[in-house]
C-alpha positions in Angstrom: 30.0 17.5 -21.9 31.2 18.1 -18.3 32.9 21.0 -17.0 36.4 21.3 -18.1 35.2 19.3 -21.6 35.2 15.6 -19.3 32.3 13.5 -20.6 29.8 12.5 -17.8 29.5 9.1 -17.5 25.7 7.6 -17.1 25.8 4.4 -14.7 24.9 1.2 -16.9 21.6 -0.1 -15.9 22.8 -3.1 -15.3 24.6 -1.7 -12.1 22.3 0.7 -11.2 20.1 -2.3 -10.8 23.0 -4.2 -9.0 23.0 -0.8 -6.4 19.2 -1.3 -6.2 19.7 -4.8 -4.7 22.1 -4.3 -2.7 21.1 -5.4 0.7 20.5 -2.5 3.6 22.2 -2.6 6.5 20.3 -4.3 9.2 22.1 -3.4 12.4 21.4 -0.5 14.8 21.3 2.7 12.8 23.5 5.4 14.0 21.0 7.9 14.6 17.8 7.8 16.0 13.7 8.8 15.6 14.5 12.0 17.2 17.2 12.7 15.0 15.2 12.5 11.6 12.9 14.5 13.7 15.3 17.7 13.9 15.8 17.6 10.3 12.4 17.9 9.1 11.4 21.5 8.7 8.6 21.9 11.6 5.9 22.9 9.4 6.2 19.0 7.6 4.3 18.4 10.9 1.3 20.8 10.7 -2.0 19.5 9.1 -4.2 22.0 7.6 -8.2 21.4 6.9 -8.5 23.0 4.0 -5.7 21.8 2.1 -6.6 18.2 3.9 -9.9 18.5 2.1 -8.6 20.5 -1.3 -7.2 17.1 -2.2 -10.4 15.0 -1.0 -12.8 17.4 -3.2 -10.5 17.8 -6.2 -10.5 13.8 -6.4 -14.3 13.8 -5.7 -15.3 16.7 -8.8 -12.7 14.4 -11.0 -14.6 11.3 -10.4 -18.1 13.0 -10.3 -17.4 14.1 -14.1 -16.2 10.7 -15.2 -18.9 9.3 -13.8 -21.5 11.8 -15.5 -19.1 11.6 -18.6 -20.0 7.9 -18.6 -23.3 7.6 -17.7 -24.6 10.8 -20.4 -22.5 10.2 -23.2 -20.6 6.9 -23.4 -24.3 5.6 -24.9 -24.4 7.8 -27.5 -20.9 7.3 -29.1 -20.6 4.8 -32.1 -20.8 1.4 -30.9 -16.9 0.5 -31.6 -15.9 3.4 -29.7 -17.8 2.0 -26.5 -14.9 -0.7 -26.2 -11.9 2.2 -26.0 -14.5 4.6 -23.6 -15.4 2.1 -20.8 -11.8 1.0 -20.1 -10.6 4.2 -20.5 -13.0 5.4 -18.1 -12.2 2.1 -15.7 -8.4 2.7 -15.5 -9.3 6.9 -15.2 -12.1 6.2 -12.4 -10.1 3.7 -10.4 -6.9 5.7 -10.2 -8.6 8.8 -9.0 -10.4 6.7 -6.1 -7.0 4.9 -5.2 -6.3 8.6 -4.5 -9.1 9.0 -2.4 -8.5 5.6 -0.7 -5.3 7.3 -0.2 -6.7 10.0 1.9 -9.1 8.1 3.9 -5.8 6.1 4.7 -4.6 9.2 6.2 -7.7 9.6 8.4 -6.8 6.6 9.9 -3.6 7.5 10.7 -4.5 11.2 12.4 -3.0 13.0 9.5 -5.9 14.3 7.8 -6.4 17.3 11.0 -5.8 18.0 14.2 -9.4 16.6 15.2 -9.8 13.0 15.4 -13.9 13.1 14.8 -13.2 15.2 11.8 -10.7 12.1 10.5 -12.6 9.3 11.7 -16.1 10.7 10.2 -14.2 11.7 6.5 -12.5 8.3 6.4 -16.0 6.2 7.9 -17.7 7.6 4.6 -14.6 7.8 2.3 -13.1 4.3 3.3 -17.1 2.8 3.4 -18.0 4.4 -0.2 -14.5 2.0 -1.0 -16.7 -0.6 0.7 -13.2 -0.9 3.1 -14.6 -1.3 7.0 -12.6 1.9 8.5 -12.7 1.6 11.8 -11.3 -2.6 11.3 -8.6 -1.6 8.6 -7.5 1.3 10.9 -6.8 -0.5 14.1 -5.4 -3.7 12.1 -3.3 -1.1 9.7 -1.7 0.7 12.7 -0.9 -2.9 14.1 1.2 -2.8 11.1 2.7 0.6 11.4 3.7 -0.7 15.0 5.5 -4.3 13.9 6.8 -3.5 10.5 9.4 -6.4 9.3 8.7 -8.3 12.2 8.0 -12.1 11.3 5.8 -12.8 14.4 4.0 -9.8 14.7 3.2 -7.8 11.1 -0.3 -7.5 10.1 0.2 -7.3 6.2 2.6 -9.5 3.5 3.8 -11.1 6.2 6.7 -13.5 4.4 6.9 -16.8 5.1 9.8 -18.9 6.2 11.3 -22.0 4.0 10.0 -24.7 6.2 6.2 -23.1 5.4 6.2 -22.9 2.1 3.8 -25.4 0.5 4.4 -28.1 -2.2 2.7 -26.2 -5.1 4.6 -23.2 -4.2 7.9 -24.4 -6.9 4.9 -24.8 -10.0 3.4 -21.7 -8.8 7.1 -19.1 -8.5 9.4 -21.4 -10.8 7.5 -20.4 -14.0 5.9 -17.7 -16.0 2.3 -19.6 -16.1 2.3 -19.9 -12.9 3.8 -16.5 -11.4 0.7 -15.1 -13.6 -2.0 -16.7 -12.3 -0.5 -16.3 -8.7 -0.3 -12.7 -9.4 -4.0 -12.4 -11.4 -5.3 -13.7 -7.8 -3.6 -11.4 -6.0 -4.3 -8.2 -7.4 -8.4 -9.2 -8.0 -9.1 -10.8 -5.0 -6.1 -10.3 -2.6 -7.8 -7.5 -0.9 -11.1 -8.7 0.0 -9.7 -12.3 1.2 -7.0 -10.2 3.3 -9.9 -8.5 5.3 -12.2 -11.7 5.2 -9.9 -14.0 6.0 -6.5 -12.7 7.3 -4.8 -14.6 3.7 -0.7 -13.2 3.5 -2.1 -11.7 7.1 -0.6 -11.9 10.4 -0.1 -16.2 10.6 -0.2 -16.2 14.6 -3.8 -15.2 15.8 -5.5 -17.0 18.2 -8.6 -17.9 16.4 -10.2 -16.3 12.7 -8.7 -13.1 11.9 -11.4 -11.5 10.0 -12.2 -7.7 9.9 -15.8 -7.6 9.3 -16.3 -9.5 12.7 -16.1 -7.4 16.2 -14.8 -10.2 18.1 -12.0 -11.3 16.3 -8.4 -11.5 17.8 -7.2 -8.4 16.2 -9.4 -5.7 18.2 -9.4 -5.4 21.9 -12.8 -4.9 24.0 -12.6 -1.2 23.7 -12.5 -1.2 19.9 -15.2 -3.7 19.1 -17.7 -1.1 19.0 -16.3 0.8 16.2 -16.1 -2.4 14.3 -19.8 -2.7 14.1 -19.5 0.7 12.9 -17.7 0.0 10.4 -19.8 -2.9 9.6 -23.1 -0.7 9.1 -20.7 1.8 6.8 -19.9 -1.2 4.3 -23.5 -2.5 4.5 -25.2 0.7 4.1 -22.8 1.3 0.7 -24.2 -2.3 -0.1 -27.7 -1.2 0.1 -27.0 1.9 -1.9 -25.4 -0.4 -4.7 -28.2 -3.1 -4.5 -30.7 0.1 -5.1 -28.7 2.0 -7.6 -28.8 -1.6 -9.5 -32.5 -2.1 -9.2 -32.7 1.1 -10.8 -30.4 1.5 -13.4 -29.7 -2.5 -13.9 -26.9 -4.6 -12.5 -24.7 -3.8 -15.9 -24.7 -0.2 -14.8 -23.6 -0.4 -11.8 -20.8 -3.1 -12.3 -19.5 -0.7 -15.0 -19.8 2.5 -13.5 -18.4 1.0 -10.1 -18.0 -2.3 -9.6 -15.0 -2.3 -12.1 -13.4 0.6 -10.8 -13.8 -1.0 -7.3 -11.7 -3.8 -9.2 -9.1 -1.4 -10.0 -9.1 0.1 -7.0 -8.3 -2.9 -4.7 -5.7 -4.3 -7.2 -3.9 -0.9 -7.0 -4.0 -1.1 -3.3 -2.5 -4.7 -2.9 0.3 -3.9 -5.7 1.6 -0.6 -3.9 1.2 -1.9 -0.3 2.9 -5.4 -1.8 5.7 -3.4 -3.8 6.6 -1.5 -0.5 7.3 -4.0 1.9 8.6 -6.8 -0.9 12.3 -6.0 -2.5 15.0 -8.6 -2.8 17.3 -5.5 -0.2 15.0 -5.7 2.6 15.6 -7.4 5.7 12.9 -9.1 8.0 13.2 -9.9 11.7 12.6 -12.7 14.7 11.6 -11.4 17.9 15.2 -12.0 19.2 16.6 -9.0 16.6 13.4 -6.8 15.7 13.3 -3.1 17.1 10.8 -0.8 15.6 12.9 1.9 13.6 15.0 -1.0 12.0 11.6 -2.2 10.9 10.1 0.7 9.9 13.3 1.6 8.1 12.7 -2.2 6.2 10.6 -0.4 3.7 10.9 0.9 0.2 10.2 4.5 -2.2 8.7 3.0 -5.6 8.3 5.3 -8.6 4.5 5.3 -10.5 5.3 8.0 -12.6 2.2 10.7 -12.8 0.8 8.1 -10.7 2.8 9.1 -7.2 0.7 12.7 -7.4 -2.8 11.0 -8.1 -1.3 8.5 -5.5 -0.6 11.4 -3.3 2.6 10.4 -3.6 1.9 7.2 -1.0 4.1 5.5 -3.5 7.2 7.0 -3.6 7.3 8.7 0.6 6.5 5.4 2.2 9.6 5.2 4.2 9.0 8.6 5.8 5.3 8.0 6.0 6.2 4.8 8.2 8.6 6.8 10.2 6.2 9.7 11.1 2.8 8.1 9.8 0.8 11.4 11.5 2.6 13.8 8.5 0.4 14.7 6.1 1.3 13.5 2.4 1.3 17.1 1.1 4.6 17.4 3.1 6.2 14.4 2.9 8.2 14.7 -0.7 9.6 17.4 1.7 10.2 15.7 4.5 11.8 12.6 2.8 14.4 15.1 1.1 15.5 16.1 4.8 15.9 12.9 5.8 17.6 10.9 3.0 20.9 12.2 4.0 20.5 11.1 7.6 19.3 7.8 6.2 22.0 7.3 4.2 22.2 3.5 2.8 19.4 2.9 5.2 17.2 4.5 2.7 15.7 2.2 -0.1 14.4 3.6 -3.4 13.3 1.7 -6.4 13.1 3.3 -10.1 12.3 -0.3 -11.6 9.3 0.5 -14.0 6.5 -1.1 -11.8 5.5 -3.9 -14.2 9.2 -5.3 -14.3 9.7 -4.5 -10.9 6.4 -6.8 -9.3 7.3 -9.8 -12.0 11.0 -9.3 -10.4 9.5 -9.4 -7.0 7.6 -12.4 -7.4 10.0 -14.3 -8.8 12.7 -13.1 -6.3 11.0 -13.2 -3.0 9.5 -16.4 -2.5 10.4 -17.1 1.2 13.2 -15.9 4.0 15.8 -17.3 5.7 18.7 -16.1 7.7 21.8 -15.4 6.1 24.1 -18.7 6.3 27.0 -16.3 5.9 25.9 -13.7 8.6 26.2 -14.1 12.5 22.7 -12.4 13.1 20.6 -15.6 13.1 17.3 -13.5 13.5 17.8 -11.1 10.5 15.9 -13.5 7.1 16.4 -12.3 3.6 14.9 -13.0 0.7 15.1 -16.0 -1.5 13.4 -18.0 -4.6 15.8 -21.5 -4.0 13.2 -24.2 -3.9 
């Protein structure tokens, strides 16, 4: 009961989803960067070292005892029990790297301290222990951060228009077979063919878009050195797993990482897909895009207990692409400051995740602009084949 003995009254879900879907604006918002900026508390701003590297070692001790965990006792348990410990231990291991995926993210980004060796050097090994070329991922990534929404110039789930969608694309989106195995590919090998081959990339390079090679369209002159770097980081990770699997055997290794690795990378494409892919969001030609109405074409998802071993990339992404140098320890902070500023600009999703990406791929097949809108370069989402 209420104050005054009125019963409060609980929005159906049915309209609560209805609000959730309900498109954001898309013209100029009424305030601007520099206006969020005042209302973040300063210290939202500051990095620290040690509480950068608190959450990089915590996540490193948590994974060091699952992996001793597995490899000292998992042998000795009764054989059934094997098939509940291993997946167990997959699902535990990968989420607690995704975490410290996470913070090698924020390396890339500046955010991890106020020295750039410090972040380039913790998110070289971090990133190349992920078997993710830093130094590639971070230019391309902030490519992204630069172009959000924009059709033409993204880096990363870059939708496509109606008149490029394939023939197969009505047996793959139109039913539940084929929606699975679309999504099955996605999630297992949708990362590694994204930084091999440039596949839901940026579609308008001027020759092959691939990460692991220095003279690829995406890097300039001065960054091509660091892409060797990254190179040798990946590689040298290789050689450690090629003589960790002479050693121990080639089972050992898949099960202690290579599986994990799995999870990893699916986690990674479903979080980065789930935040720029809603049925609200608006994308942009060059003749309407400007960067904060594309960095504001974004959505806050909601993982549960996942958003803190997430480091709650999950659920701050629209502040995180509005001030990308914050670190992630302030920005449940920082997004509460700004959400009133934001106002219907603001997009936040509470669909349980599972429902939410079937939703998604079912939903947001292509864009096209709105026949009932005069903004010819502002495309929504649509699934009509």
């Amino acid at each position: 009961m209420g104050a005054g003995g009125r019963m409060q009254v609980t929005p159906s879900p049915k309209n609560s989803e209805t609000n959730t879907l309900k498109r954001v604006p898309c013209e100029t918002p009424p305030f601007t960067l520099g206006d969020l900026k005042k209302a973040i508390p300063h210290h939202c701003f500051k990095r620290s070292i040690p509480r950068s590297f608190s959450y990089l070692l915590w996540d490193i001790i948590i994974a060091s005892c699952l992996y001793y965990l597995s490899t000292t006792y998992f042998s000795l348990l009764p054989h059934p029990l094997s098939y509940f410990a291993w997946p167990l231990y997959w699902v535990s291991q990968g989420c607690v790297l995704t975490g410290v995926w996470v913070i090698a993210h924020e390396c890339g980004h500046h955010a991890f301290s106020d020295y750039q060796w410090l972040d380039d050097t913790v998110g070289l090994i971090s990133h190349s222990f992920l078997l993710v070329p830093y130094f590639s991922w971070k230019y391309s990534h902030r490519r992204h951060h630069s172009n959000t929404a924009s059709l033409e110039r993204d880096e990363v789930f870059v939708p496509k228009k109606k008149s490029d969608i394939k023939w197969y694309a009505k047996y793959l989106n139109n039913n539940p077979l084929g929606r699975t195995v679309m999504l099955t590919v996605q999630f297992t090998l949708g990362w590694p063919l994204y930084l091999a081959f440039n596949v839901s990339g940026r579609p308008y390079y001027d020759g092959f878009a691939c990460h692991f090679h220095p003279n690829a369209p995406i890097y300039n002159d001065r960054e091509r050195l660091q892409i060797y770097i990254s190179d040798a980081g990946v590689l040298s990770v290789c050689y450690a797993l090629y003589r960790y699997a002479a050693s121990q055997g080639v089972a050992s290794m898949v099960c202690v990482y290579g599986v994990p690795l799995l999870i990893v990378n699916g986690f990674l494409v479903l979080i980065t897909y789930l935040q720029h892919t809603h049925p609200s969001l608006p994308h942009y030609d060059s003749s309407e895009w400007d960067w904060l109405r594309g960095a504001l074409a974004t959505v806050d998802r909601d993982y549960g207990i996942l958003n803190k071993v997430f480091h709650n990339i999950t659920d701050t992404h629209v502040a995180h692409h509005l001030f990308s140098t914050m670190p992630h320890y302030n920005a449940m902070e920082a997004t509460k400051a700004i959400k009133p500023i934001l106002g219907e600009y603001y997009q936040f999703d509470g669909t349980p995740v599972v429902k939410a990406m079937w939703r998604e791929a079912k939903e947001c097949i292509y864009v096209e602009p709105d026949r009932q809108g005069e903004k010819k370069g502002v495309f929504w989402y649509n699934n009509k084949l």
